[in-house]
C-alpha positions in Angstrom: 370.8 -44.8 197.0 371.7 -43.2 200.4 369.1 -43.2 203.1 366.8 -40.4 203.2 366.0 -39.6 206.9 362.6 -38.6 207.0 361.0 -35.0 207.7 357.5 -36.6 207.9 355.5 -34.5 210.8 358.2 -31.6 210.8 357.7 -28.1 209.3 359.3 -26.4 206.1 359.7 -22.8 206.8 360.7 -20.6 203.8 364.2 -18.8 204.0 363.5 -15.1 203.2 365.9 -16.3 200.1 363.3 -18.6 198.6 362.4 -16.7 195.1 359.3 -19.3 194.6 356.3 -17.2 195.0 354.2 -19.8 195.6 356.5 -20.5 199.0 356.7 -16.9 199.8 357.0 -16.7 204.3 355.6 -20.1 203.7 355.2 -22.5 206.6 354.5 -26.1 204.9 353.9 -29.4 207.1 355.6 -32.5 205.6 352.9 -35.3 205.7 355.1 -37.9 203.6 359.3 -37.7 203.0 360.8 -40.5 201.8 363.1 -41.6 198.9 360.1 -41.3 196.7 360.0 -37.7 197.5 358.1 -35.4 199.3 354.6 -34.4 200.4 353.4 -31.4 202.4 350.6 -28.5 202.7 351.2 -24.5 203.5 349.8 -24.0 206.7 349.3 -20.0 206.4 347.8 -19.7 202.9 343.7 -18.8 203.4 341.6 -18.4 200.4 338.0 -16.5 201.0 336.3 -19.5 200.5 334.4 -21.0 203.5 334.9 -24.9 204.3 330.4 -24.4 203.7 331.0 -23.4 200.6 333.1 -26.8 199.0 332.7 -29.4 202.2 329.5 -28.3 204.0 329.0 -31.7 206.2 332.7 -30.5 207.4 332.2 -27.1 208.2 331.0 -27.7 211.8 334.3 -29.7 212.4 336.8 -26.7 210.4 338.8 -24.4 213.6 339.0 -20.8 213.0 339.2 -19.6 210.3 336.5 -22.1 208.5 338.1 -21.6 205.7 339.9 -23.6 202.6 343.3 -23.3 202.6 345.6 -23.3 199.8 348.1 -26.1 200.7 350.2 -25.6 197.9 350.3 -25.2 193.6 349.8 -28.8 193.2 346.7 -30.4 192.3 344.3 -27.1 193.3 341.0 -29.5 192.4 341.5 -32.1 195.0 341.0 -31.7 199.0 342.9 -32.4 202.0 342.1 -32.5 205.5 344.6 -32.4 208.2 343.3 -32.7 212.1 344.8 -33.1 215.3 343.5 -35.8 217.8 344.6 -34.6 221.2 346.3 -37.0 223.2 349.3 -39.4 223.1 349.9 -42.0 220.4 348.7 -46.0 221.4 352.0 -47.4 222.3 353.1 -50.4 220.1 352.2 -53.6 220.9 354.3 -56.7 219.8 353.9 -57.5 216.6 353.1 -54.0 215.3 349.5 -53.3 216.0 348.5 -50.3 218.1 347.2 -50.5 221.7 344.5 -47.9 221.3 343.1 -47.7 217.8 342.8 -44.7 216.1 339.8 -42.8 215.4 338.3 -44.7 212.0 338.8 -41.7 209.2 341.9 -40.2 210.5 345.9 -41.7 209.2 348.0 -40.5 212.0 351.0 -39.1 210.2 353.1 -37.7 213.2 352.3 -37.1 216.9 348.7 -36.1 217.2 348.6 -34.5 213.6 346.7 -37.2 211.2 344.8 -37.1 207.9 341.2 -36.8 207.5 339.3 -39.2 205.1 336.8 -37.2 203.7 334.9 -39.4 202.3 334.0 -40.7 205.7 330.7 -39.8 207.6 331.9 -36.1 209.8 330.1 -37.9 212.6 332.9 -41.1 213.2 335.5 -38.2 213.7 333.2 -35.3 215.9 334.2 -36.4 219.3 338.0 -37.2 218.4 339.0 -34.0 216.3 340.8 -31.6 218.1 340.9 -29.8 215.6 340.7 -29.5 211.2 341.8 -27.8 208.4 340.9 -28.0 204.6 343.6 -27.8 201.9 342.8 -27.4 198.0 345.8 -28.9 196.7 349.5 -29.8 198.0 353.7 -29.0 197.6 355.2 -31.9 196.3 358.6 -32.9 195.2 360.3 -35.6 193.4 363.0 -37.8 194.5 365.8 -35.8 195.7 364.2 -32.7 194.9 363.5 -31.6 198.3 366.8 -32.2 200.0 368.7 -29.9 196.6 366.3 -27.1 197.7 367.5 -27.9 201.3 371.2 -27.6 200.4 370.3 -24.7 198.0 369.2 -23.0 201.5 365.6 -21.9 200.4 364.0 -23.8 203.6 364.6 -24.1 207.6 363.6 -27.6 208.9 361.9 -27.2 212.3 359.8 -29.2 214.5 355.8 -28.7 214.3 353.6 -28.3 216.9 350.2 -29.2 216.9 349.1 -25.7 217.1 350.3 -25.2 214.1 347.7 -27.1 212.0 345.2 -25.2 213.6 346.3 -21.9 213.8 343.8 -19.2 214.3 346.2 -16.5 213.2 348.2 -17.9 209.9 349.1 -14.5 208.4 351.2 -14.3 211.5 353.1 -18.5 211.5 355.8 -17.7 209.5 357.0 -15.2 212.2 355.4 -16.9 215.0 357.3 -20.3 214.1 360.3 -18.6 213.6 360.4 -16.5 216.6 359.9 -19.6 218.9 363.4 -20.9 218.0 366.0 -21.5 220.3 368.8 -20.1 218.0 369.9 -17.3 215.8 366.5 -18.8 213.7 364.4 -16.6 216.2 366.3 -13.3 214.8 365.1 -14.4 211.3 361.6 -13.5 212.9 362.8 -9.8 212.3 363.4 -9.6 208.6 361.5 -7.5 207.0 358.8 -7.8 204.5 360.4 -6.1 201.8 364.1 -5.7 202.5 364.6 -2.6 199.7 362.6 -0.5 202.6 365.5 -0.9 204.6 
């Protein structure tokens, strides 16, 4: 099998091609890609209900707005919490540990963007969390699945930011990630909602 290079930590923007409409202006953060296949959440999918409502020891921690999101059509019953811990990653020491551990409850998965246990006591993470969102469920793929959707052109592949988990404005990311591109990906920005209007 060839090697799969990995789009862990980057972000899955939907082409205005992609028919799906569960990926509709999607913006979906890749938390696992590997030749097993992929795992990611859509960042700018709110549901009405409050973080209170299903995790209430978590709501305090939740940014703006504290509510669940839907992070994608698979498994709607389970949660997920994504948070950024400000600051740089411990640099390696030899022989693979970290220098500075990470906070206990949170998997860094790329840069400062990790995954919540939540299961754990809120408390172990409320000085670390920059910041934390709550998914109901999760877009996965199967091996090789991803990458035939990326040839198929249905997705950009850009770098996240860790804004990005934590945006305050999501109905806006799709554009907002799109017009921050460097190249002709910025003009994408533009395209309309519904292109028979034009």
């Amino acid at each position: 099998m060839t090697e799969v290079s990995s789009l862990t930590g980057r972000l899955l923007v939907a082409t205005p091609a992609l028919a799906d409409p569960n990926f509709d202006r999607a913006v979906v953060l890749v938390l696992d890609h590997d030749e097993e296949g992929s795992l990611g959440v859509v960042l700018n999918r709110p549901t009405p209900v409050g973080v209170g409502d299903v995790l209430e020891p978590w709501a305090p921690l939740a940014g703006e707005p504290g509510v669940v999101f839907q992070g994608g059509p698979v498994s709607l019953d389970s949660a997920l919490g994504v948070a950024v811990v400000p600051g740089e990653p411990p640099p390696d020491r030899p022989g693979g540990s970290a220098g500075r551990a990470d906070p206990v409850g949170w998997r860094r998965v790329h840069g400062a963007i990790g995954l919540v246990d939540l299961e754990a006591p809120p408390e172990l993470l409320r000085t670390a969390l920059g910041s934390l969102r709550i998914f109901a469920g999760y877009a996965g793929w199967g091996p090789g699945q991803l990458e035939d959707e990326l040839v198929e052109g249905a997705w950009y592949v850009v770098e996240s930011e860790p804004g990005d988990v934590s945006s305050p404005d999501p109905a806006h990311l799709w554009r907002a990630v799109l017009r921050r591109q460097r190249n002709e990906l910025a003009m994408v920005a533009t395209y309309p909602d519904d292109p028979s209007l034009n």
